[in-house]
N, C-alpha and C positions, 0 to 999 in steps of 0.2 A: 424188644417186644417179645414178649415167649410166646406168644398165641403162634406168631410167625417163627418162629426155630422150630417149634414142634411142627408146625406146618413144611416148612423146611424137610425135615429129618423125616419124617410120615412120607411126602410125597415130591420132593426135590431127587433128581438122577444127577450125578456124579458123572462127568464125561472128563476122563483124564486127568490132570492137574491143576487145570485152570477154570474149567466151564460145569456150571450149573444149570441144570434145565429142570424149568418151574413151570412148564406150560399145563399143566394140571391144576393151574389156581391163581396164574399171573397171566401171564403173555401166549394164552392161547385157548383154553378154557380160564374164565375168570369166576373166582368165589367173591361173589356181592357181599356176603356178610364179612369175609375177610377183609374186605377192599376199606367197605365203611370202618371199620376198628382202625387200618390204618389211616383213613382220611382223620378221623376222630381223633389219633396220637399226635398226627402231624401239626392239627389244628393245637391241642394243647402244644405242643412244644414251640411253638411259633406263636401263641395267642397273644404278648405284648408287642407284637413285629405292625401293629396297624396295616395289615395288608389288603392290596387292590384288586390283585389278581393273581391267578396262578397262571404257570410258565410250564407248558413240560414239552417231549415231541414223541409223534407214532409212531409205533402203536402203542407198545407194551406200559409207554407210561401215561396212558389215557385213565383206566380205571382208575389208580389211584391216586391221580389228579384232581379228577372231577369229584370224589368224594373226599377229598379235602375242602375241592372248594365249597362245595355243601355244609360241609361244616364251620368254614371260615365267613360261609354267605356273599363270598364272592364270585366275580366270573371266573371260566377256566379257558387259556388257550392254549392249544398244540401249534407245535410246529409241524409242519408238511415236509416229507421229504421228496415228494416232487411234485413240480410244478401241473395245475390243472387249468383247463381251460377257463374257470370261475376265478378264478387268481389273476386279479390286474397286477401290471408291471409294477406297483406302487407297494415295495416288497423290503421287507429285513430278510437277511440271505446271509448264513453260514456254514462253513463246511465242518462237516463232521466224521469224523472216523469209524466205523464200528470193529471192534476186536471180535465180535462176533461173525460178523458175516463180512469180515475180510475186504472190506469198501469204503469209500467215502463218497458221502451224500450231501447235497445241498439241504438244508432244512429253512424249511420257509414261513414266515410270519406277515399277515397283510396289515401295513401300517394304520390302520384304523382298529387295532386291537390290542395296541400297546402303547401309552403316550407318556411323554413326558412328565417326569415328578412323580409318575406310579409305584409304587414299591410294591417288587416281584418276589412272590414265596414259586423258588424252581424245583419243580416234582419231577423224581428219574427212578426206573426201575431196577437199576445195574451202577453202582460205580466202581468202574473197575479201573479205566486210565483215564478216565476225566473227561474225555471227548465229547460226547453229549452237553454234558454240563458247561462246558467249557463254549459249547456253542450256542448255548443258550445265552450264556453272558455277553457274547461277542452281541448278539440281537439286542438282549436289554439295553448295553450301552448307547449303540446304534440309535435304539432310540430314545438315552436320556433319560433313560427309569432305572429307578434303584433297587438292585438284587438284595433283600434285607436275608438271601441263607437259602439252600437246598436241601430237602427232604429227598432221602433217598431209600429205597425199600431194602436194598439188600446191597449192602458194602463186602466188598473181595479188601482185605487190609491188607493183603499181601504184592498188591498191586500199585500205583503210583498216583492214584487217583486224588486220594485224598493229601497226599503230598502238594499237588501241584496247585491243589483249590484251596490248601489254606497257605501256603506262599501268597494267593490275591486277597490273605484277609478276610475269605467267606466262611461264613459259618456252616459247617454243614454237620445234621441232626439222621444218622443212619438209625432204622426199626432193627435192622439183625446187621452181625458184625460178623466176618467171616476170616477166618485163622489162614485156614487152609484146607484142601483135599485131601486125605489122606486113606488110603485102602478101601476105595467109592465110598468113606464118609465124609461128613460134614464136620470140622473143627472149629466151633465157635467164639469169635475174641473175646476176649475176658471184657465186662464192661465199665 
C-alpha cells in the first residue's frame, strides 16, 4: 500500500536493526484517515472470505481493526491483555510474546464474543515473530471458529513471522513489506 510506505518513510524512526516506531500515526497518536484506507484495503483483500468478525489484540491493533470492520460491516473484537474486574471467569486465554516490550502476556477474549462456525479476519499491527497472531489462533480455535487470514499493517520479512504462519496454512495479506533497516532507513520488500 504506498500511502502507508510513504507514511512509513515521512514519519517512521528507525531504532537499531530491528524496531520501528510508528507512534506518530499507528500505536500512539492515530491518523483516522490513514486507518480508514487501511481498513478499506483489508476489506477489499479479504472481500470473498464471508467474514463474521474481526479478531485483533491491544492496543496498537485497535484502529485498524475497527476500521476494517466498518468496512467489512462487521463486529470488531480485541483481546485484553489483562484481566479486569468486568471480565467473568468464562474466558479464551493465550499467551503471548511481545519482542517489543520483552514480556509475555495473557490476552483475553470473553466467550460470548467469539462462537462457533464464525469465520475470523485477524487484524495486527506488527508481524514480526508471529506471536500475537499466533495467539489469536490459539483463541480462535479454542473456540471452534475459522481463521479465513490475517491482515497485518506493517510486515518486518526479515523476521520468522510469516514463516511460522504460513507452515499453519494461513493466509496472510501484509499493507507494507519490510526488507530491512539499514542506516535509520526503511528497506522496502519488493512486492
Amino acid at each position: 500500500m504506498k500511502l502507508l510506505e510513504e507514511r512509513i518513510e515521512q514519519d517512521g524512526r528507525v531504532i537499531g536493526t530491528e524496531l520501528l516506531k510508528v507512534d506518530n500515526f499507528l500505536n500512539h497518536q492515530v491518523d483516522p484517515a490513514l486507518m480508514e484506507a487501511m481498513g478499506q484495503e483489508f476489506a477489499r483483500l479479504f472481500k470473498d472470505e464471508k467474514i463474521d468478525r474481526v479478531l485483533t489484540v491491544e492496543s496498537s491493533g485497535i484502529a485498524p481493526a475497527v476500521f476494517t470492520a466498518l468496512a467489512l460491516n462487521v463486529p470488531m473484537v480485541f483481546a485484553r491483555k489483562k484481566q479486569s474486574l468486568t471480565l467473568t471467569d468464562d474466558n479464551y486465554v493465550a499467551d503471548v510474546y511481545s519482542f517489543t516490550k520483552q514480556e509475555t502476556n495473557h490476552i483475553i477474549v470473553d466467550k460470548r464474543f467469539i462462537q462457533a462456525g464464525e469465520r475470523i479476519l485477524l487484524i495486527d499491527d506488527f508481524l514480526a515473530n508471529g506471536q500475537a497472531v499466533q495467539g489469536m489462533l490459539e483463541i480462535a480455535k479454542a473456540a471452534q471458529a475459522e481463521v479465513v487470514g490475517a491482515g497485518i499493517v506493517i510486515e518486518k520479512t526479515f523476521q520468522k513471522g510469516r514463516a511460522l504462519l504460513n507452515e499453519q496454512g494461513l493466509r496472510v495479506e501484509s499493507l507494507a513489506r519490510i526488507k530491512a533497516f539499514e542506516n535509520g532507513k526503511v528497506i522496502f520488500a519488493e512486492a
